[in-house]
C-alpha positions in Angstrom: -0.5 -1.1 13.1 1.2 0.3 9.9 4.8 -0.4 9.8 7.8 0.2 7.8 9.9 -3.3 6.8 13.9 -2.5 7.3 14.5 -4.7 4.5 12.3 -3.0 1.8 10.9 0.3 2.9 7.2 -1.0 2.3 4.5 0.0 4.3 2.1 -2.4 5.2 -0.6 -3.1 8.1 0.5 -6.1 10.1 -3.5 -7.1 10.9 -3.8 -7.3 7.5 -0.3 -8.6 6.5 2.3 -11.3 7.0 5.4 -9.8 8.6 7.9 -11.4 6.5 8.7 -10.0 3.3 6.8 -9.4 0.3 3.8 -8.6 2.9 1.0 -10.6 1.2 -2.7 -9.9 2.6 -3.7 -13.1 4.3 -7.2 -12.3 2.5 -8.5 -10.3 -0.2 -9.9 -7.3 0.7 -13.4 -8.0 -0.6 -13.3 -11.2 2.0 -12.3 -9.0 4.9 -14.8 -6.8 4.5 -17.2 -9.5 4.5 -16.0 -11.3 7.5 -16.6 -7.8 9.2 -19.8 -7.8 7.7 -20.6 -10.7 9.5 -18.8 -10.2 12.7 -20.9 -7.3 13.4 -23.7 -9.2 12.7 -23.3 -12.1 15.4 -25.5 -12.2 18.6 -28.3 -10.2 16.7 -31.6 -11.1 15.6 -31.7 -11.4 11.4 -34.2 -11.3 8.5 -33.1 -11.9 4.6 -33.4 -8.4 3.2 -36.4 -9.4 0.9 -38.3 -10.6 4.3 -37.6 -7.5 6.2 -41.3 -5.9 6.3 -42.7 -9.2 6.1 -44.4 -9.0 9.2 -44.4 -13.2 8.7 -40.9 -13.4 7.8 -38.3 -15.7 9.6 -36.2 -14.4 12.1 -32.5 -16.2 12.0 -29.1 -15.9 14.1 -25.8 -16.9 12.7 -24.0 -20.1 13.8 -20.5 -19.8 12.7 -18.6 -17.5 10.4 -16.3 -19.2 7.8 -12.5 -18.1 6.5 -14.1 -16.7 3.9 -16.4 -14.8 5.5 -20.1 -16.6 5.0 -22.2 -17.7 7.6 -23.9 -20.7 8.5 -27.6 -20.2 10.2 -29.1 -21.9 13.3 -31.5 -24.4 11.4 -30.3 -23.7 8.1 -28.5 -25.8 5.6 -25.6 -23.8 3.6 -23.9 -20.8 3.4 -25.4 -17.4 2.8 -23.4 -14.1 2.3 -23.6 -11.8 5.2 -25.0 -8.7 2.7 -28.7 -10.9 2.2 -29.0 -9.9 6.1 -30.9 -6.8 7.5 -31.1 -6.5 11.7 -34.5 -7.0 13.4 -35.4 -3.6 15.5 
């Protein structure tokens, strides 16, 4: 929700934004739009964008998300940026 502080007359989103004055982001915006990324990725069935019309390619489903916004793989070691991912139709 976008609110007004009394104190300072800033506006500032509080689900993106301490309440308490100067209202720094509690994440750059480049990492929350890559922990949306891969939020809206979870529960689905993934290729590596390379593999994607590999008929042979790997299909792979995210473990866990971290604060920064990569995911871990079932089976995988590592990290990988949610953007290397295409869905599976």
């Amino acid at each position: 929700m976008v609110v007004i502080c009394n104190e300072c007359s800033k506006k500032y989103d509080d689900k993106d934004c301490s309440t308490i004055c100067p209202h720094e982001e509690f994440l750059p915006k480049e990492i929350q739009v890559q922990k949306d990324l891969a939020f809206g990725l979870i529960g689905k069935r993934l290729r590596f964008a390379h593999e994607a019309n590999n008929p042979n390619g790997k299909d792979v489903r995210i473990m866990c998300i971290g604060w920064d916004g990569m995911v871990q793989l079932h089976g995988w070691t590592g990290e990988f940026a949610p953007s290397l991912f295409v869905e599976v139709k």
